[in-house]
C-alpha positions, 0 to 999 in steps of 0.5 A: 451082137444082136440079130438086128446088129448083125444084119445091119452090119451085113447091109452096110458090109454089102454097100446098101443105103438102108438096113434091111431085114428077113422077114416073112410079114403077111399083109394086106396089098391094094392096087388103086380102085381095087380090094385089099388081097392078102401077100407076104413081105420078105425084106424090109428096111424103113425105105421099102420092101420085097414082096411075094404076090400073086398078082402082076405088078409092074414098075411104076405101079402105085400100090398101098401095104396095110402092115400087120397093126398099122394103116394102109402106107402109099407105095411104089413098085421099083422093080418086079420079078415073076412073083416079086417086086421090089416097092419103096415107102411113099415115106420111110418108116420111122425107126421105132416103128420099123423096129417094132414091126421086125422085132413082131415077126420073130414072135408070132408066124405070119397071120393067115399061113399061106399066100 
């Protein structure tokens, strides 16, 4: 079984709508009116993601995600935790890019190290 399989077969054992996956993505975040900073994206499914960031989000709070070979996509903070929050597309991912994306990040580490 593939480790895209695997992991779907985990989401779906644990109740989850979307397949999700581990992932360690640097990207590029920006809050309206503000400039792009660098975080990181730990959990990805075509619906959203977990992000590690510095910077204070809350819930509610539009945010825009430039993933790595990709334009800025809207999103939403659903939930914030210390220094992570929980944002869902403004629309999904389509599958083919969603798989393109997890399948890069097995290939090469995140650009830029560290946050």
């Amino acid at each position: 079984m593939s480790m895209v399989a695997q992991q779907q077969t985990d989401n779906r054992l644990a109740g989850r709508l979307n397949d999700r996956q581990n992932v360690l993505i640097g990207v590029k975040l920006r809050r309206p009116g503000e400039t792009w900073f660098t975080s990181r994206i730990t959990d990805l499914s075509v619906t959203g993601f977990r992000l590690q960031s510095f910077v204070k989000l809350s819930p509610g709070m539009e945010l825009w995600v430039m993933l790595p070979g990709f334009e800025g996509r809207k999103s939403r903070v659903l939930w914030s935790r210390g220094h992570e929050a929980g944002c869902a597309f403004e629309r999904p991912l389509h599958e083919a890019i969603f798989e393109h994306i997890v399948r890069m990040t097995k290939l090469r580490p995140i650009e830029g190290g560290r946050l």
